[in-house]
VOPAGU-2260 file (C-alpha; in pm, 1 decimal, decimal comma):
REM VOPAGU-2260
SITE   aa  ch    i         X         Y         Z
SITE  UNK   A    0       0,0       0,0       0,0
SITE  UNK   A    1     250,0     283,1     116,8
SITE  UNK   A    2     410,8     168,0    -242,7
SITE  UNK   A    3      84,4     261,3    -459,5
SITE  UNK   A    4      87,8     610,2    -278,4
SITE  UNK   A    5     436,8     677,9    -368,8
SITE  UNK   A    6     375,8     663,7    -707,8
SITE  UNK   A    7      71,8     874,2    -708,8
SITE  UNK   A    8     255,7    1143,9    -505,7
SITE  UNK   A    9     521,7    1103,4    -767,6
SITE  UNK   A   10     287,2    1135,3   -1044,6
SITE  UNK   A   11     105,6    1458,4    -924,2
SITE  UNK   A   12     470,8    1590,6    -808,4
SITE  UNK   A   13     473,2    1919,3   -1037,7
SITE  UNK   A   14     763,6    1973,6   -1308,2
SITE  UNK   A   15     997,9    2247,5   -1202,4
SITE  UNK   A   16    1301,4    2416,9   -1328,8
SITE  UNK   A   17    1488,3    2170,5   -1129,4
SITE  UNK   A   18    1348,9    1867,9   -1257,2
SITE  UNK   A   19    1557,3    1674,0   -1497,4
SITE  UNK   A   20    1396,0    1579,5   -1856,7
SITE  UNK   A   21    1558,9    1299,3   -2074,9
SITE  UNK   A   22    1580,5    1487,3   -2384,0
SITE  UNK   A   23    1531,2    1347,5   -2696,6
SITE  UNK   A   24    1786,8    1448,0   -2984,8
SITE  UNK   A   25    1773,0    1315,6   -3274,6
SITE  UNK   A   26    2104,0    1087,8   -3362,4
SITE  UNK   A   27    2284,1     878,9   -3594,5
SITE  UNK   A   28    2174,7     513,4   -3569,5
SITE  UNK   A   29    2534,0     476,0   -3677,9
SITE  UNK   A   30    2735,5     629,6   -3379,6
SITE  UNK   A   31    3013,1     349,2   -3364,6
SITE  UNK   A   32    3069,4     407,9   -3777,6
SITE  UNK   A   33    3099,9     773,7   -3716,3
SITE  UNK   A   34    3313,3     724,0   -3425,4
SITE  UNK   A   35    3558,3     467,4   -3648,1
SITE  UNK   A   36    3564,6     761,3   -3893,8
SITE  UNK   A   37    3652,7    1010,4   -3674,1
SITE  UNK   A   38    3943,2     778,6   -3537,7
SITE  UNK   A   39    4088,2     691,2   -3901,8
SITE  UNK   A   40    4035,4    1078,6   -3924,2
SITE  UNK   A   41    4256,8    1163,7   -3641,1
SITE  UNK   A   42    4539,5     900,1   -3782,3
SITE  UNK   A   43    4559,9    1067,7   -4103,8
SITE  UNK   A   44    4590,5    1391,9   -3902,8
SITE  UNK   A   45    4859,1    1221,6   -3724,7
SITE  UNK   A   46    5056,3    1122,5   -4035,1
SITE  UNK   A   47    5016,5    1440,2   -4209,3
SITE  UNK   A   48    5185,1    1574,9   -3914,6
SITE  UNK   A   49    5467,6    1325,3   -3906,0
SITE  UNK   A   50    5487,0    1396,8   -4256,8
SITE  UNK   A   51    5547,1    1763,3   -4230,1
SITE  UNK   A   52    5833,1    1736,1   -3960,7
SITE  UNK   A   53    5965,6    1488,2   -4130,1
SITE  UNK   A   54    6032,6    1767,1   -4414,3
SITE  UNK   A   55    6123,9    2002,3   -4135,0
SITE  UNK   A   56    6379,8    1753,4   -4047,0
SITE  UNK   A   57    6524,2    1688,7   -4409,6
SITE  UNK   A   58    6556,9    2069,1   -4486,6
SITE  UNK   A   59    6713,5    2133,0   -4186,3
SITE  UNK   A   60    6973,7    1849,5   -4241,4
SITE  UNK   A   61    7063,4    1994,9   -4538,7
SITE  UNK   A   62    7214,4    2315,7   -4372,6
SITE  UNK   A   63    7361,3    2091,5   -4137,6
SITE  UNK   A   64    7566,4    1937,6   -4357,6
SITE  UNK   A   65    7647,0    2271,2   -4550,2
SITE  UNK   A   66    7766,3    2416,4   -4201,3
SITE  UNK   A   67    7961,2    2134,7   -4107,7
SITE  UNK   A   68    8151,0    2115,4   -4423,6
SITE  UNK   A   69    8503,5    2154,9   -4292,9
SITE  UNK   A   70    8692,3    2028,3   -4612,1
SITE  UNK   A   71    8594,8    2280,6   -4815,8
SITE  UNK   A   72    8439,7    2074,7   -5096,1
SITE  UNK   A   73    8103,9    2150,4   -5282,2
SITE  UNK   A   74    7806,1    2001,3   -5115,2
SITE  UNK   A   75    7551,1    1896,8   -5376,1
SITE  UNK   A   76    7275,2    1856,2   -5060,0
SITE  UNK   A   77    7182,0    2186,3   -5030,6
SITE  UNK   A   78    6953,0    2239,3   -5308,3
SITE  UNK   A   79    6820,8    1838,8   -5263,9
SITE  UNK   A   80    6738,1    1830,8   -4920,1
SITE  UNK   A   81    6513,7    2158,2   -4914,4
SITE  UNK   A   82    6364,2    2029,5   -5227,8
SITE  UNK   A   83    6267,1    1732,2   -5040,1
SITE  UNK   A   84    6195,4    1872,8   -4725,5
SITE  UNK   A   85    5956,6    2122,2   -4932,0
SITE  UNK   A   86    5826,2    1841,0   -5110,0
SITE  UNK   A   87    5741,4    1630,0   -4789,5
SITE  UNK   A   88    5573,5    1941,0   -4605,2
SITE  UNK   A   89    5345,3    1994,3   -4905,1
SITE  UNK   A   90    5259,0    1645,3   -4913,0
SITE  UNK   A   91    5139,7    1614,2   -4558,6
SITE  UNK   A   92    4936,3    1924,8   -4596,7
SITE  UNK   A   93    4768,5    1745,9   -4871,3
SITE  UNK   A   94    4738,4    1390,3   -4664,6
SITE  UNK   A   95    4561,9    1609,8   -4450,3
SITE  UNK   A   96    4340,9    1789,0   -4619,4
SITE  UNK   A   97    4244,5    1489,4   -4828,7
SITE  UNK   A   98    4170,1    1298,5   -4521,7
SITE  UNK   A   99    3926,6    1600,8   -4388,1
SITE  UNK   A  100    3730,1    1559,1   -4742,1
SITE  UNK   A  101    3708,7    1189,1   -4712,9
SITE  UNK   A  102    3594,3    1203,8   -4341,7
SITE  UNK   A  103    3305,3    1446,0   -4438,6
SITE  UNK   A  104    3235,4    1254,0   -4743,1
SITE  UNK   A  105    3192,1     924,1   -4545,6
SITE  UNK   A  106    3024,2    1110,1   -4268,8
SITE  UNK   A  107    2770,3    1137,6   -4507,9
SITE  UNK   A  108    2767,4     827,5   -4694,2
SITE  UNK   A  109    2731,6     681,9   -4311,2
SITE  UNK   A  110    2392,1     885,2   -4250,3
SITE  UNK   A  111    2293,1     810,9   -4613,0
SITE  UNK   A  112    2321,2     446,3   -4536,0
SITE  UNK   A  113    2530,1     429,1   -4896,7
SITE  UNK   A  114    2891,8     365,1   -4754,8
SITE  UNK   A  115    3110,4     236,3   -4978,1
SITE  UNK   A  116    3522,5     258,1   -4911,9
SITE  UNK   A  117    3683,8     456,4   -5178,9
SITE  UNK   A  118    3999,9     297,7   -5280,3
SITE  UNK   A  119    4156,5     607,9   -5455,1
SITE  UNK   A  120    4290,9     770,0   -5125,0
SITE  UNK   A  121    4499,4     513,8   -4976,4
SITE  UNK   A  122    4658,9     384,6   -5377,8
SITE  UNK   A  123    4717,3     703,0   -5436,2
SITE  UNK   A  124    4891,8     763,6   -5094,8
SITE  UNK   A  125    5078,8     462,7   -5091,6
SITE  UNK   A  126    5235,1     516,0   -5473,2
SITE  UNK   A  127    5351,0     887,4   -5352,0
SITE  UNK   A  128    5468,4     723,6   -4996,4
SITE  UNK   A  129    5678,2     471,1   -5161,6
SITE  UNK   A  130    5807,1     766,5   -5461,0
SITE  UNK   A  131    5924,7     967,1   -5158,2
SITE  UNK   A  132    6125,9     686,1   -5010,2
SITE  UNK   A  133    6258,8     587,7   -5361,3
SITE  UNK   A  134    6363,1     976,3   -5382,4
SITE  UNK   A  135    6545,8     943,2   -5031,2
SITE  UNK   A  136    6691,7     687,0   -5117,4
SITE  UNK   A  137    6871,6     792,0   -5426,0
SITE  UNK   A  138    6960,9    1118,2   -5226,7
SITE  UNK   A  139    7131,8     904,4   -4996,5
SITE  UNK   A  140    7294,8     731,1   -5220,3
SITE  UNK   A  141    7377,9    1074,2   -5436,7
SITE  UNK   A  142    7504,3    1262,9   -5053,5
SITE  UNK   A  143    7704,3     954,1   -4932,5
């Protein structure tokens, strides 16, 4: 009995400011596939980043090597390494703003219901990825 007249003092209790409401937004049915996205999102922000300091990195070595050259002899590196380093910020710029257009686009393939993985983005990535390191590598070669 003192049970059945809880819940009708609860039911006439009247709704104040105080008083909590669940409110009802309207979201994705999809929240773990956006949340995936947004963490391959954050990865390609990562690399882009890596990318660009990596290009820091080579640049800098360049004058390194120019300032360190005690023998006197010409130093082909110069010009090379802040070509590359140039080269390697420009392309994580681009990894990065490619991988904010792809996380919109699937954002909206995800609500749509119509997701389909491009395969352009990481092809094209991985051909330029593995032309940079073939480009190192013959400035290596060239510098040692």
């Amino acid at each position: 009995m003192a049970g059945s007249d809880y819940e009708n003092v609860q039911e006439k209790a009247p709704q104040t400011k105080d008083t909590v409401q669940p409110q009802k937004h309207a979201q994705s049915q999809h929240v773990s596939d956006h949340l995936a996205n947004e963490r391959t999102f954050l990865a390609w922000l990562r690399t882009g980043i890596a990318t660009i300091a990596f290009g820091f990195v080579v640049a800098r070595f360049g004058l390194l090597l120019r300032e360190l050259n005690v023998k006197g002899e010409s130093v082909v590196t110069g010009h090379y390494s802040s070509l590359i380093g140039v080269t390697l910020t420009t392309f994580g710029i681009m990894i990065m703003l490619v991988a904010l257009f792809n996380f919109l686009h699937k954002r909206r393939m995800i609500d749509a219901e119509q997701f389909r993985p491009m395969l352009v983005f990481p092809i094209l990535l991985t051909i330029l990825t593995a032309l940079i390191g073939v480009l190192l590598a013959i400035y290596l070669l060239i510098t040692a």
